[in-house]
C-alpha positions, 0 to 999 in steps of 0.5 A: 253388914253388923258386926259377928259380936255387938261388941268386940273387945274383951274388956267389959263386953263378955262380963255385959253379954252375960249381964244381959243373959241373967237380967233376961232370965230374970224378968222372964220368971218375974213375968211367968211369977206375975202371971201364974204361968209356967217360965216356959209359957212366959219364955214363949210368950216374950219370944213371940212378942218379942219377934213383932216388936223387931218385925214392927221396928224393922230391926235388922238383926245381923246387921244392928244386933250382930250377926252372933244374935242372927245366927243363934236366933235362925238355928234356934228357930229351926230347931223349936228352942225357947232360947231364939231371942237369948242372944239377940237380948244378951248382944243387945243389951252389950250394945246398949250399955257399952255403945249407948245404942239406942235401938239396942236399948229399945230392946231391953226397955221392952224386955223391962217392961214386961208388956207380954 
C-alpha cells in the first residue's frame, strides 16, 4: 500500500500541500472566468473529468496518491462535496514537486490545461 501522506516529513511538504490547494482553486475560477460559468459549475465539471482521467490511467489513489487523498476523496463522494478531488490535487501535486513523480505530475498538468 501508498503512503497515509504523499509525503511525510515536515519540511517542505505542508507548505507544497497548501501550494497545491490554492493553485487548484485558481485554475478552477480562471476555468469558471473562461467559460461564463458559475466556479461551482467549473468545480463540478473538473471533478467529473477528473474522475475519467484516473479511471482511463488506472490510478490507484491510495496507493500512488496517498491513502489521506482516498480517504477524503470516498467520504466526500458519499456526502456529494464539490471538495472529492481537493486532496488527491493537493497530494499530488506534494508529490510531484518534491519526489518528481511523475504520474503525480500528469494530474496537475491536466488540472493546468484546463481541458474541462
Amino acid at each position: 500500500g501508498g503512503n497515509w501522506f504523499a509525503v511525510s516529513d515536515r519540511g517542505a511538504s505542508p507548505t507544497f500541500h497548501e501550494l497545491g490547494h490554492y493553485k487548484h482553486e485558481q485554475h478552477i475560477q480562471h476555468h469558471a472566468r473562461e467559460n461564463g460559468i458559475t466556479t461551482a459549475q467549473s468545480k463540478d465539471r473538473f471533478n467529473q473529468k477528473l474522475l475519467e482521467f484516473l479511471a482511463e490511467n488506472k490510478y490507484n489513489i491510495g496507493d500512488e496518491i496517498s491513502g489521506y487523498a482516498k480517504e477524503h476523496y470516498e467520504y466526500s463522494l458519499s456526502i456529494g462535496d464539490r471538495r472529492m478531488t481537493n486532496e488527491i490535487i493537493s497530494e499530488a501535486f506534494t508529490k510531484a514537486k518534491l519526489y518528481n513523480d511523475k504520474r503525480s505530475q500528469m494530474i496537475i498538468d491536466f488540472l493546468e490545461r484546463g481541458d474541462w
